[in-house]
N, C-alpha and C positions, 0 to 999 in steps of 0.2 A: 184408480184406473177405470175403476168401473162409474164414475161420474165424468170423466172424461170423455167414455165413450157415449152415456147421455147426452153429454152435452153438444157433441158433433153430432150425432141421430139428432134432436132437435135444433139443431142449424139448417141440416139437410133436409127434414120435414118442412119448416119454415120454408126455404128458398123453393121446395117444390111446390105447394102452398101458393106461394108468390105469383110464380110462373102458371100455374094452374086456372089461379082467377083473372090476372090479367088479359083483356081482348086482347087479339091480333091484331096488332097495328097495320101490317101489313095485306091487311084486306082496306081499310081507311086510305091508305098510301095509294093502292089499286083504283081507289072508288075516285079519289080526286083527281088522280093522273089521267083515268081515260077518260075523263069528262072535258078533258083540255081539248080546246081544238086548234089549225094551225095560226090561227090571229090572239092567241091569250098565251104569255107567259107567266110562270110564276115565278117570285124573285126570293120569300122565304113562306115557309111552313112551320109555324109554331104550334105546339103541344101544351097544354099545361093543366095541371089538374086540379078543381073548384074544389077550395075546402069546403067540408060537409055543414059548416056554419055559414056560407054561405060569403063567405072574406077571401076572393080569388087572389086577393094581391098578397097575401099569407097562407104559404103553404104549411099542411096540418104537420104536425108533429107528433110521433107517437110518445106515451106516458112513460113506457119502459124500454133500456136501449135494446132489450130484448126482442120487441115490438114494431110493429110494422106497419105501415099506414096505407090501407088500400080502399081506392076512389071511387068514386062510382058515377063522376061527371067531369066529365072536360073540356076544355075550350077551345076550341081549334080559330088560329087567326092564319086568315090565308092574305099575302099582298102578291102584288104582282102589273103586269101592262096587258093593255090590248091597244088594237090601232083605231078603237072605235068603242062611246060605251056602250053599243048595242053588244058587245061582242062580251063584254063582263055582265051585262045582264041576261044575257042566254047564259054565260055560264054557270054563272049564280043558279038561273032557272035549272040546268040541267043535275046541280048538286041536289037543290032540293028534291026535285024530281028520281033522284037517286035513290031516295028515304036515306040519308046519312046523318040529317038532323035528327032522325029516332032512334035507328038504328045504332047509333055511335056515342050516343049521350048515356 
């Protein structure tokens, strides 16, 4: 019984843990959206996180299934249209100008 209750207390330590060092996505979500302006659409917004060896098209895998794998760099691919490419290169410029390239990495 009493490993039991270990064993949930260290699941629920974990998953707070988790949640605790993961950034807010939702400030990134923020920063890209009001950078839009009304001649640039986006069509997808992808996420993914650089393994720490530096192999992005292999995501890391922890050693024990107890274990958890947390990032510390990601790759953000942004597609989308605009009616002109002045209009994705102001965007572009206003992302960087955002500091999200540092901020977010």
């Amino acid at each position: 019984m009493l490993r039991v209750s270990l064993a949930e207390a260290s699941r629920q330590i974990a998953a707070a843990r988790a949640l605790a060092e993961n950034p807010d996505w939702s400030l990134l979500l923020g920063m890209v959206s009001s950078d839009l302006s009304d001649d640039v659409v986006l069509e997808r917004c992808f996420l993914a996180p650089v393994d720490s060896a530096g192999d992005s098209d292999r995501p890391a895998q922890p050693t024990r299934p107890d274990e958890q794998v947390l990032y510390q760099r990601y790759t953000l691919d942004l597609s989308g249209y605009s009616r002109s490419q002045t209009g994705v290169s102001q965007y572009v410029l206003r992302l960087e100008k955002s500091g999200c390239s540092r901020a977010c990495a």
